[in-house]
C-alpha positions in Angstrom: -4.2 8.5 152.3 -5.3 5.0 154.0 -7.8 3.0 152.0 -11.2 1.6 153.6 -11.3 -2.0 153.7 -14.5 -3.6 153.5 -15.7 -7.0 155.1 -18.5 -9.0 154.5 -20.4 -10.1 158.4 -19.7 -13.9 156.9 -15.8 -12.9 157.5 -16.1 -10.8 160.6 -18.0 -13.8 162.0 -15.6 -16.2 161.1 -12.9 -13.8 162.7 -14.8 -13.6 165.6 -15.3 -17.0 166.2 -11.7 -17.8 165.9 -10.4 -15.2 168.2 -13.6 -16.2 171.0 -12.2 -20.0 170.5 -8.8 -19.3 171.2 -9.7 -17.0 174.1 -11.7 -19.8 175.8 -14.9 -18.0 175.1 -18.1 -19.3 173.9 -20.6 -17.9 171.0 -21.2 -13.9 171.8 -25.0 -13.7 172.4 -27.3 -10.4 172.4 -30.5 -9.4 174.0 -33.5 -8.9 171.8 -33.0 -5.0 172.1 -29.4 -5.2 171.0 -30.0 -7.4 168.2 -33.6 -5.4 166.6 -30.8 -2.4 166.7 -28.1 -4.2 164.8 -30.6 -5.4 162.4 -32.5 -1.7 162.1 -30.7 -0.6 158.9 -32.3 -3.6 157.2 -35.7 -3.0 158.8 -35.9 0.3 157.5 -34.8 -0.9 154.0 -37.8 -3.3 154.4 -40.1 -1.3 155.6 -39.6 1.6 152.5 -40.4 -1.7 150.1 -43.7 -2.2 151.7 -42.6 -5.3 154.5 -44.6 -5.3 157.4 -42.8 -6.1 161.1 -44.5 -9.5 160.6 -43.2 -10.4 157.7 -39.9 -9.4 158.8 -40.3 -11.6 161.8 -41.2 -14.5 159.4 -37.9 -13.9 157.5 -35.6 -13.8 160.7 -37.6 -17.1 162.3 -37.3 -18.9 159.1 -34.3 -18.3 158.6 -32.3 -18.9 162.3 -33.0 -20.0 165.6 -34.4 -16.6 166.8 -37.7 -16.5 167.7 -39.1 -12.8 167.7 -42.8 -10.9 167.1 -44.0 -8.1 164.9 -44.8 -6.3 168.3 -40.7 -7.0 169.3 -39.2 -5.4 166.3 -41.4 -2.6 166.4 -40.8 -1.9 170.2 -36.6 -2.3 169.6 -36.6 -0.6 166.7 -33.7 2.1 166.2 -34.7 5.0 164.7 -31.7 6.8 161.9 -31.2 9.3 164.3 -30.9 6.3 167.3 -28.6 4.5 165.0 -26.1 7.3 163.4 -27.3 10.4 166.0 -28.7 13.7 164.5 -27.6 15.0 161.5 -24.8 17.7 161.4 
């Protein structure tokens, strides 16, 4: 039976980086609709604890270079169903 192996994003970054650098490639970038969906787990988390879109917003602008609204993460939001398709 093969194990699961676990990585933390810090690593898989770090990987990443490494492997663009020696391919001649510069930082990976994503549209606003591609990152809200990588970042829609942790929205949803949010939202269950009471967060508002806003405050989410706050948290992502104060803590990196992206600049995005309330109204963006709610329109590029990725539903469960979006994110891990319909249940079997």
């Amino acid at each position: 039976m093969q194990s699961s192996k676990n990585y933390s994003v810090e690593e898989a970054i770090k990987a990443q980086k490494a492997l663009r650098t020696l391919a001649g490639l510069g930082p990976e970038t994503f549209p606003l609709d591609a990152f809200v969906g990588m970042i829609s787990d942790e929205i949803e988390q949010l939202r269950k604890l009471g967060h508002t879109d806003e405050q989410i917003a706050q948290v992502v602008a104060a803590n990196s270079n992206i600049e995005i609204t309330a109204a963006e993460i709610a329109q590029n939001y990725a539903s469960p169903a979006q994110r891990h398709g319909p249940p079997e």
